[in-house]
C-alpha positions as YAML, in Angstrom:
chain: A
units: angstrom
residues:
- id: 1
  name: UNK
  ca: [15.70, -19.96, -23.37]
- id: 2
  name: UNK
  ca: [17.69, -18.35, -20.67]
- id: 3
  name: UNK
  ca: [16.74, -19.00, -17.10]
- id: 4
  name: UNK
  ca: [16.38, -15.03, -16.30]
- id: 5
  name: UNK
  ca: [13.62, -15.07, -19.36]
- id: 6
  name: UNK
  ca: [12.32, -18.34, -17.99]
- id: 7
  name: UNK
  ca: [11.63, -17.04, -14.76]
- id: 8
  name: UNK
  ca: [10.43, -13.46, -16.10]
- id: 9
  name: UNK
  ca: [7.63, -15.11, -18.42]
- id: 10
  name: UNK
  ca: [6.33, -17.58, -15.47]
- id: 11
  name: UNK
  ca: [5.95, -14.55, -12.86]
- id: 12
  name: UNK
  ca: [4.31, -12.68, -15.25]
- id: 13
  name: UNK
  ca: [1.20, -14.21, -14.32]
- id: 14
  name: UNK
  ca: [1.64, -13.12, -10.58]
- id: 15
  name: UNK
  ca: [2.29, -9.31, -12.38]
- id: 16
  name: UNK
  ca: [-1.31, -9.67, -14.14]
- id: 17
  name: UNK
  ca: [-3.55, -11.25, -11.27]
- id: 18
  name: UNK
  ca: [-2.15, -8.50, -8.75]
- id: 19
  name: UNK
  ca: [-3.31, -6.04, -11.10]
- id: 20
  name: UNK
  ca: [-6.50, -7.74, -11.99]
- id: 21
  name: UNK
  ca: [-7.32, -7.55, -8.49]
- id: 22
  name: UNK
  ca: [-6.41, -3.44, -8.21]
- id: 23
  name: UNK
  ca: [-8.33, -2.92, -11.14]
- id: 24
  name: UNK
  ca: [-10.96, -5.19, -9.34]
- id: 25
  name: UNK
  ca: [-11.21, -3.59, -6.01]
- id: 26
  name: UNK
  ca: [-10.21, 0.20, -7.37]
- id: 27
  name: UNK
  ca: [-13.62, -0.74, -9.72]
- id: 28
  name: UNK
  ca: [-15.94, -1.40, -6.50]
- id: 29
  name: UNK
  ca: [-14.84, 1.36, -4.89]
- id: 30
  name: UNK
  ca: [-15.19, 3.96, -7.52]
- id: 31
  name: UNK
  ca: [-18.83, 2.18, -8.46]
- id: 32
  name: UNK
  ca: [-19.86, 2.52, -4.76]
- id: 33
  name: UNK
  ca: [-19.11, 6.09, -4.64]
- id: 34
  name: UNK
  ca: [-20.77, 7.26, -8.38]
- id: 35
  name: UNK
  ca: [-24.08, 5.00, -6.76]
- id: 36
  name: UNK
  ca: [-24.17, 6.81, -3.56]
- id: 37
  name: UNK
  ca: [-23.23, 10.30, -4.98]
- id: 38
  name: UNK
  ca: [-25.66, 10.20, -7.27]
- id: 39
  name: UNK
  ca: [-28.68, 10.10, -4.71]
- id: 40
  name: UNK
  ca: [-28.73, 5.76, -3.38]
- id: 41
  name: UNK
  ca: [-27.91, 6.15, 0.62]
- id: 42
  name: UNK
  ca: [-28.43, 2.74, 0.66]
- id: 43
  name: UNK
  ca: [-25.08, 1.52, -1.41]
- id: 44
  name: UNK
  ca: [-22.25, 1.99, 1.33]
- id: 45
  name: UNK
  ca: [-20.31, 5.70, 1.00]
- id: 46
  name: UNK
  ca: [-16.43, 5.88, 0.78]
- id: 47
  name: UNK
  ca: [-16.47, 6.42, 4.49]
- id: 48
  name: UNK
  ca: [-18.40, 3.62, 5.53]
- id: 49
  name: UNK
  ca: [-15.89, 1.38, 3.15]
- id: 50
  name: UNK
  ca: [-12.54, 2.65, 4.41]
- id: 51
  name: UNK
  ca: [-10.92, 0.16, 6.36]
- id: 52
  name: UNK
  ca: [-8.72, 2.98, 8.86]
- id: 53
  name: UNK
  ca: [-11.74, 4.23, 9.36]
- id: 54
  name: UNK
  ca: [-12.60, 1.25, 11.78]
- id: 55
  name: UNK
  ca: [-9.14, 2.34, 13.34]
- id: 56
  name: UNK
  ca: [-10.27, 6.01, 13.93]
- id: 57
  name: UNK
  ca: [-13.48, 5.25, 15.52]
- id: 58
  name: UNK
  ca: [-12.22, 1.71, 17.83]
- id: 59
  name: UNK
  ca: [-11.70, 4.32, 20.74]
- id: 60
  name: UNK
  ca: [-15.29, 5.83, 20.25]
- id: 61
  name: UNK
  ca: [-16.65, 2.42, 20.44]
- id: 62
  name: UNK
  ca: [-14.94, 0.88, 23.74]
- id: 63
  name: UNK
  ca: [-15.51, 4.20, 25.66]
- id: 64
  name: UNK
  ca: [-19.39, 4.24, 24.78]
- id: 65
  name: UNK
  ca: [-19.84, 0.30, 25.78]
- id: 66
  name: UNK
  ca: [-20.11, -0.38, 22.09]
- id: 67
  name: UNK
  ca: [-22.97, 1.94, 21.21]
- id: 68
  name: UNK
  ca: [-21.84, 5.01, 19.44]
- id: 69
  name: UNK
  ca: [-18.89, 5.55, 16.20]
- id: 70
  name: UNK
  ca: [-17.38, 8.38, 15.12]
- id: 71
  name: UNK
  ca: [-19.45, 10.43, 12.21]
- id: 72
  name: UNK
  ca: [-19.49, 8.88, 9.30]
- id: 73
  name: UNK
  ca: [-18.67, 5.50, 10.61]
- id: 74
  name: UNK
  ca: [-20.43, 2.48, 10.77]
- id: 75
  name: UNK
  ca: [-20.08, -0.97, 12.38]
- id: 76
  name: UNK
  ca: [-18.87, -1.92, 8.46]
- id: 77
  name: UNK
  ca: [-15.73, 0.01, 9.48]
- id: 78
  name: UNK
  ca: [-14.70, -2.14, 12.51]
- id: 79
  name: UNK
  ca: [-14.78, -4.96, 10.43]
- id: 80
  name: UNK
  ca: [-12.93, -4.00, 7.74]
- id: 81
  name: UNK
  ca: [-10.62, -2.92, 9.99]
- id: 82
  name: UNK
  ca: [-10.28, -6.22, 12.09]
- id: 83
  name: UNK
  ca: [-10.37, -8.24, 8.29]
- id: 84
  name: UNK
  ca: [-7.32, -5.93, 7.75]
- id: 85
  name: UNK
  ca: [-5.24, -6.64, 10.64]
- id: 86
  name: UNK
  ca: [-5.64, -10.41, 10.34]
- id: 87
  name: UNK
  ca: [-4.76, -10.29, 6.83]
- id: 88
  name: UNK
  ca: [-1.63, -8.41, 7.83]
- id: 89
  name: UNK
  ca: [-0.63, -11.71, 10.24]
- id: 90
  name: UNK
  ca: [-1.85, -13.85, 7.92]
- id: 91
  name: UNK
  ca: [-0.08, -12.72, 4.51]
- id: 92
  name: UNK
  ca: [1.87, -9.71, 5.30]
- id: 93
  name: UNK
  ca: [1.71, -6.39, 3.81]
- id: 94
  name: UNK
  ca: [-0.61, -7.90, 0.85]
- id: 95
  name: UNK
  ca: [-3.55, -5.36, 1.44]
- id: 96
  name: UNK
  ca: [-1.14, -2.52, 0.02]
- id: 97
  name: UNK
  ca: [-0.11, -4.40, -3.10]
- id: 98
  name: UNK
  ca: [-2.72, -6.14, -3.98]
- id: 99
  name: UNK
  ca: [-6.27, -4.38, -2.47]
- id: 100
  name: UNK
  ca: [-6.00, -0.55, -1.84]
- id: 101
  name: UNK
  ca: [-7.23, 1.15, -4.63]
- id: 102
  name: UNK
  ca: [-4.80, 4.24, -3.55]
- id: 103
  name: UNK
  ca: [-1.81, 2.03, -4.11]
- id: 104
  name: UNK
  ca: [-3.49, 0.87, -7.87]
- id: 105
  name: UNK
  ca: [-3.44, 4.93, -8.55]
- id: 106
  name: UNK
  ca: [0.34, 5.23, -7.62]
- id: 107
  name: UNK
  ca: [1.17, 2.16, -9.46]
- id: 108
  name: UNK
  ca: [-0.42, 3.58, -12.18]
- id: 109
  name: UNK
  ca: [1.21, 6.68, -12.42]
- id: 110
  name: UNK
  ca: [4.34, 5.09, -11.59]
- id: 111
  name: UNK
  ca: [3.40, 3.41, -14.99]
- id: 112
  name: UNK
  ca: [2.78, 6.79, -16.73]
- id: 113
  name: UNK
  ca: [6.14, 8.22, -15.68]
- id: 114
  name: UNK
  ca: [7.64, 5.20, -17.20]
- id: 115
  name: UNK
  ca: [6.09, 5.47, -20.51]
- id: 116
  name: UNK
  ca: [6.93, 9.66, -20.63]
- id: 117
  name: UNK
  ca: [9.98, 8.88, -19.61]
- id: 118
  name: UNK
  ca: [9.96, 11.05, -17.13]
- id: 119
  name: UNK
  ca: [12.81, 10.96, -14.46]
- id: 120
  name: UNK
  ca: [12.62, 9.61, -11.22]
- id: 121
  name: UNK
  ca: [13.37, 11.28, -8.31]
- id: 122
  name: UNK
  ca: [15.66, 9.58, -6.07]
- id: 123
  name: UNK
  ca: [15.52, 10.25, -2.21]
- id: 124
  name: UNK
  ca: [18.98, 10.00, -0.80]
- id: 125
  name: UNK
  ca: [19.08, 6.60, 1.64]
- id: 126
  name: UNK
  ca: [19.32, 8.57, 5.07]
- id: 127
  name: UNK
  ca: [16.50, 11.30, 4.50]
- id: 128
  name: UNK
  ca: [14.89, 7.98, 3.12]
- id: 129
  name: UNK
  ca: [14.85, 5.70, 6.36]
- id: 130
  name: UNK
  ca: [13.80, 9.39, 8.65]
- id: 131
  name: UNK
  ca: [10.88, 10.62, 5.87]
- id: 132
  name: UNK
  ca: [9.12, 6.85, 6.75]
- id: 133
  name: UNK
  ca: [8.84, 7.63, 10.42]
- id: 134
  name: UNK
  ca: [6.54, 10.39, 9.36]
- id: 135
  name: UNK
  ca: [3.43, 7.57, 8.72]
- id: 136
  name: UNK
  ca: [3.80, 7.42, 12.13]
- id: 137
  name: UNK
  ca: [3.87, 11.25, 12.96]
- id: 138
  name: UNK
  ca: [0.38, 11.69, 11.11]
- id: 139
  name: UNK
  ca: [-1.01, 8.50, 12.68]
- id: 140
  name: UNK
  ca: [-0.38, 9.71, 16.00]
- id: 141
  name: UNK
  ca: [-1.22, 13.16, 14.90]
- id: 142
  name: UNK
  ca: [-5.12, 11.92, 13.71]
- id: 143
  name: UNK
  ca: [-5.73, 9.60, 16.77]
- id: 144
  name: UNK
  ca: [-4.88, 12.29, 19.19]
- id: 145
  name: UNK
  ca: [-7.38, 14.88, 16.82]
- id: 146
  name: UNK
  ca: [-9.98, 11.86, 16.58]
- id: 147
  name: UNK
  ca: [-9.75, 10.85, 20.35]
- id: 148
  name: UNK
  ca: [-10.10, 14.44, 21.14]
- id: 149
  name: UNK
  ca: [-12.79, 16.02, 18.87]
- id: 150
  name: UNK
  ca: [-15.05, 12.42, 18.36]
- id: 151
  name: UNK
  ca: [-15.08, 13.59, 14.61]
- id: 152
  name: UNK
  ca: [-13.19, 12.11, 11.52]
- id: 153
  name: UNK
  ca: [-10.79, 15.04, 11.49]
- id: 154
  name: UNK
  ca: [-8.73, 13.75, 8.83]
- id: 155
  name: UNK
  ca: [-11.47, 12.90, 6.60]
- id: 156
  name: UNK
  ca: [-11.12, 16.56, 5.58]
- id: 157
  name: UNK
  ca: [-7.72, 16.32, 4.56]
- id: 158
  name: UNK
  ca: [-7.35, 12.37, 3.49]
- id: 159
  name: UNK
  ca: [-6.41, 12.57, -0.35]
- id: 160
  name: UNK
  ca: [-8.07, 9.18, -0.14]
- id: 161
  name: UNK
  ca: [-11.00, 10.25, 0.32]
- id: 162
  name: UNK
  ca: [-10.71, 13.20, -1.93]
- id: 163
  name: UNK
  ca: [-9.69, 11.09, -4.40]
- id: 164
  name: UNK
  ca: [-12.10, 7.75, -4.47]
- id: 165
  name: UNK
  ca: [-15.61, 9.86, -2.69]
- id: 166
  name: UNK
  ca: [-16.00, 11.90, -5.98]
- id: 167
  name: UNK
  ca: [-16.68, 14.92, -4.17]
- id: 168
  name: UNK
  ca: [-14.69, 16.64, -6.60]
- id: 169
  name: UNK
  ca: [-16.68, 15.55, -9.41]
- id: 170
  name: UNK
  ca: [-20.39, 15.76, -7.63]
- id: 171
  name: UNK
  ca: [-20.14, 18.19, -5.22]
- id: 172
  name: UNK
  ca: [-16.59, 20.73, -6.05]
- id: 173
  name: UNK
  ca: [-16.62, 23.15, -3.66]
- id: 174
  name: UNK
  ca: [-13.15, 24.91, -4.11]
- id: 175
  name: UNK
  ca: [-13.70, 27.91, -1.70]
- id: 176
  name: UNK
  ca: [-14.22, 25.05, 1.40]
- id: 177
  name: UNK
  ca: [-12.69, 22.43, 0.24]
- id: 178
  name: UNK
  ca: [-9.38, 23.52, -1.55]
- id: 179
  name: UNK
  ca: [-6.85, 22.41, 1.16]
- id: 180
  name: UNK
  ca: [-7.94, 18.94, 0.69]
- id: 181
  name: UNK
  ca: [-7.48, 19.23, -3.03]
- id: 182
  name: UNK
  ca: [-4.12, 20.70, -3.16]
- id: 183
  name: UNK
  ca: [-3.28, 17.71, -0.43]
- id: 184
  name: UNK
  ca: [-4.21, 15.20, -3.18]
- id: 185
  name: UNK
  ca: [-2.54, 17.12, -5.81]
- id: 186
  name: UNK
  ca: [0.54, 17.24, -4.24]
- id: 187
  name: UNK
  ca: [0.31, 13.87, -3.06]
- id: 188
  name: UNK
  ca: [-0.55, 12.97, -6.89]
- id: 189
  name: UNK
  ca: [2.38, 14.78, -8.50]
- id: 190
  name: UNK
  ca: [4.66, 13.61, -5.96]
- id: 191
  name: UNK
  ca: [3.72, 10.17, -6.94]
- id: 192
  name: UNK
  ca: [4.27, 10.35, -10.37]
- id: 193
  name: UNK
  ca: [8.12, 11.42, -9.96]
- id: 194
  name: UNK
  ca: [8.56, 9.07, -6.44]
- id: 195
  name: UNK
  ca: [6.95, 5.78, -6.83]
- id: 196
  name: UNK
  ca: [4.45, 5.04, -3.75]
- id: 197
  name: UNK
  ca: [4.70, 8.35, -2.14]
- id: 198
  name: UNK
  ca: [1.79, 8.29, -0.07]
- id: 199
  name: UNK
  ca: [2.74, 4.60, 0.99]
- id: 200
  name: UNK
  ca: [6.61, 5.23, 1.81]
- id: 201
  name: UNK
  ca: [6.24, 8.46, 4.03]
- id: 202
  name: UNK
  ca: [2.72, 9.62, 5.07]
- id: 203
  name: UNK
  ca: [0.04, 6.72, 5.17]
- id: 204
  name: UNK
  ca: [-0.67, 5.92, 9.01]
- id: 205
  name: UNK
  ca: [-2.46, 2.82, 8.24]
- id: 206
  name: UNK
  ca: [0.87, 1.57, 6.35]
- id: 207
  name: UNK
  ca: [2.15, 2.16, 9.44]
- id: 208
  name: UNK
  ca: [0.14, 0.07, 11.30]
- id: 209
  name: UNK
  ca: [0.35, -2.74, 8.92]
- id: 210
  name: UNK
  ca: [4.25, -2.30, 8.60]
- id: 211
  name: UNK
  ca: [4.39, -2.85, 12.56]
- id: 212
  name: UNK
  ca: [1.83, -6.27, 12.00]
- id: 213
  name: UNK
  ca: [3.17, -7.78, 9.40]
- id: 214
  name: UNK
  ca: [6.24, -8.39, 11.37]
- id: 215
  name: UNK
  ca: [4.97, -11.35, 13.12]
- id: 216
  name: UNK
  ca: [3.15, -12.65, 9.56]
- id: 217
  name: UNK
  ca: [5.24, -16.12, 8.40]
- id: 218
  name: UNK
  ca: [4.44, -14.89, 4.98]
- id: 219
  name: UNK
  ca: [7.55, -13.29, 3.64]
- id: 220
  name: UNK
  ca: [9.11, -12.65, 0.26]
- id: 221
  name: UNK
  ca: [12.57, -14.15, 1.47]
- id: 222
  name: UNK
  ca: [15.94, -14.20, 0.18]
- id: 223
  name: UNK
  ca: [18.40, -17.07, -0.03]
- id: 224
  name: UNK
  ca: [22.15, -15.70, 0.42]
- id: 225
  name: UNK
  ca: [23.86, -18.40, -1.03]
- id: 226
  name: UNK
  ca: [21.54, -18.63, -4.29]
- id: 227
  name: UNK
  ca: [21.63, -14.38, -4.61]
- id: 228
  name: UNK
  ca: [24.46, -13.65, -7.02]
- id: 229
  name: UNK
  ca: [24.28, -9.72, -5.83]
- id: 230
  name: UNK
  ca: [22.66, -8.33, -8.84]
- id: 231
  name: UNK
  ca: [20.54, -5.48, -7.77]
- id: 232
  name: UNK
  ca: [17.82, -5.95, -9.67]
- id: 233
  name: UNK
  ca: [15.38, -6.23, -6.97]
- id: 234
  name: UNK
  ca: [16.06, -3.40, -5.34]
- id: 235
  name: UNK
  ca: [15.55, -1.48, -8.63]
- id: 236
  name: UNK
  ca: [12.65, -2.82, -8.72]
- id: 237
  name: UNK
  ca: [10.80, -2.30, -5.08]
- id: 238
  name: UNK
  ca: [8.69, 0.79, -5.66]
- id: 239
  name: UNK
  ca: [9.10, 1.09, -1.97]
- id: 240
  name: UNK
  ca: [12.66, 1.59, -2.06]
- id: 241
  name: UNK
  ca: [13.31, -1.80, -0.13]
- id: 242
  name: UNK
  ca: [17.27, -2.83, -0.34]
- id: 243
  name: UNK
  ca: [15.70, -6.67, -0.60]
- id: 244
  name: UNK
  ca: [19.37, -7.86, -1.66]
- id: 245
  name: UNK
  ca: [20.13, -6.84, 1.82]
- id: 246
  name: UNK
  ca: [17.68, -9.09, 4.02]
- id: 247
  name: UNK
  ca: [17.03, -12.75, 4.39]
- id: 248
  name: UNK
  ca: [13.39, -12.31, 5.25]
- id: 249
  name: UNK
  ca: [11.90, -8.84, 3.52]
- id: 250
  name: UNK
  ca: [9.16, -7.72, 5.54]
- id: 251
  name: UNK
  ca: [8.72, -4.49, 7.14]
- id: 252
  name: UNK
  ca: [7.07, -2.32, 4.62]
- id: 253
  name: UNK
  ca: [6.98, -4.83, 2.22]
- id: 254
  name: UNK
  ca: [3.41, -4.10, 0.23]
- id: 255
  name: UNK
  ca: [3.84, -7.88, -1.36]
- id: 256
  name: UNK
  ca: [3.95, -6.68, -5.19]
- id: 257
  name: UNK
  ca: [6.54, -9.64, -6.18]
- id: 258
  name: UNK
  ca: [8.20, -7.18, -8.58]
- id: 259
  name: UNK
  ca: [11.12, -8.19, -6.92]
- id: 260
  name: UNK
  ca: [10.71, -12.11, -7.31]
- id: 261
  name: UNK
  ca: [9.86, -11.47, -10.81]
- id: 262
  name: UNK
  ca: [12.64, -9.81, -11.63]
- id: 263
  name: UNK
  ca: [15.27, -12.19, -9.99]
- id: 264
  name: UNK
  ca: [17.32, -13.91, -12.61]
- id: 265
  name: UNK
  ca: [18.11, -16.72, -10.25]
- id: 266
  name: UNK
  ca: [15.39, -19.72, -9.99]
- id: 267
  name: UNK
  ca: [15.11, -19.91, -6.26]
- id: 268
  name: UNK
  ca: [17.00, -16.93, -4.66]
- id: 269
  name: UNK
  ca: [14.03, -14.19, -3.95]
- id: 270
  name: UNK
  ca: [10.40, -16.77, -2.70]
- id: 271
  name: UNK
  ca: [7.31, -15.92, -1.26]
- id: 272
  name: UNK
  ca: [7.24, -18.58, 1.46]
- id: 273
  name: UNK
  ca: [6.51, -19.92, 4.82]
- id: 274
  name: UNK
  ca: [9.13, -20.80, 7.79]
- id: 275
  name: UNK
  ca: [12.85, -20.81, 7.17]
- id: 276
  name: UNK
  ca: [14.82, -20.74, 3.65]
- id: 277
  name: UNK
  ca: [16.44, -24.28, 2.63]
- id: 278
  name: UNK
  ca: [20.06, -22.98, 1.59]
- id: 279
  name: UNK
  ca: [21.63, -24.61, -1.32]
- id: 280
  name: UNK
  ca: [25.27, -24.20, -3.16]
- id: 281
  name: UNK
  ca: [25.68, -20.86, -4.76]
- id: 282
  name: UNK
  ca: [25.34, -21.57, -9.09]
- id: 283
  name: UNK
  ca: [28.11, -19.99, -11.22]
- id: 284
  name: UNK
  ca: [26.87, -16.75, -12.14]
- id: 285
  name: UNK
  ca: [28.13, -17.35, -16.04]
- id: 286
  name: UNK
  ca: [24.75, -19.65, -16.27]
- id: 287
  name: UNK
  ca: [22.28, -17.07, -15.29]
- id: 288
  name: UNK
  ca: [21.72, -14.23, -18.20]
...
């Protein structure tokens, strides 16, 4: 057996549990909101289990002594919200990959394109690196509306929520609520053509975590003198990383490991602590 298919069939495994544990969480959530939709207000809503929405409300909750949220919050959605930012030291952009049940839905229509064979659409690099600066346009954009108004503005808008509440199954309202359906349906199609959409350009808690996970020692990191140059990572990175570029990948990194499982070289792409050991460079007629 080559070492490329050696490598492929042990990270396999990683490819399975990390959707295992989507198709975990993406379960909960979904279960949470049919129970509560369906008339139990004592099973936790789609608000109250949103982990920005501890974010939104933080300035609500210092300026009132630590009394009063934001509607539709609860004290659940501080700590969420604090359990997400020390993940984000502690293991990087993880949350994204391997958690967010938004992320499982682009993943999975990444997966539907695949087997249409559908194209995919390919944003040039430079309108690339300025489209990502929008996450931070719209989270600027709903703290200043938050702060202002002391309601969940975006909570009318987030496809999230659209999305994973149900509304649109239990309570459909198209005459009030049809800008925040044609949101998620953009955001949906979009997905299906640009893998991770939502996650790349317009998702202000990706944001947050992208600026976080900087000082996480958790990194999916590179060795230069194992990498023979083959691109196959950054075919790979449904966030459009160029990983064969960096020693350390880390801002915006969601953690998927498509990357490591796709390297070819035992050793080159690791999800690690501290420093890379560097070693002699193989003779690229071994690796297959």
């Amino acid at each position: 057996m080559t070492v490329g298919k050696k490598k492929s069939k042990r990270l396999d495994w990683v490819g399975w549990l990390r959707r295992l544990s989507q198709l975990g969480f993406s379960a909960y959530i979904i279960i949470s909101a049919i129970i509560h939709s369906t008339g139990d207000m004592k099973t936790a809503s789609t608000d109250a289990l949103c982990t920005f929405g501890g974010i939104e409300t933080l300035w609500r909750f210092i300026t009132s002594g630590g009394t009063a949220y934001c509607p539709k919050t609860h004290p659940s959605n501080l700590v969420l919200a604090v359990g997400l930012l020390l993940g984000a030291v502690i293991a990087g952009g993880t949350f994204c990959g391997w958690i967010c049940p938004f992320g499982a839905l682009q993943d999975a229509l990444e997966w539907v394109r695949r087997k249409l064979r559908l194209p995919e659409l390919l944003v040039p690099t430079k309108l690339d690196r300025i489209l990502r600066y929008l996450r931070w346009v719209v989270l600027a954009g709903i703290l200043y509306a938050t702060i202002s108004t002391i309601t969940l503005w975006f909570a009318d808008f987030d496809p999230y929520r659209t999305i994973f509440s149900l509304g649109w199954i239990f309570e459909f309202n198209l005459a009030e609520q049809w800008p925040a359906y044609a949101i998620a349906l953009v955001i949906l199609i979009g997905s299906l053509f640009i893998p991770r959409l939502w996650c790349r350009y317009l998702c202000p808690q990706g944001a947050i975590l992208g600026l976080v996970q900087r000082i996480s020692p958790l990194k999916i990191r590179r060795d230069k003198n194992l990498c023979i140059d083959c691109g196959r990572c950054d075919r790979a990175c449904p966030m459009n990383l160029e990983v064969s570029n960096h020693n350390a990948v880390n801002f915006d990194c969601t953690g998927c490991q498509k990357c490591t499982s796709v390297c070819p070289v035992p050793g080159a792409l690791n999800v690690g602590l501290g420093e890379l050991k560097l070693a002699e460079k193989p003779a690229k007629e071994a690796v297959r």
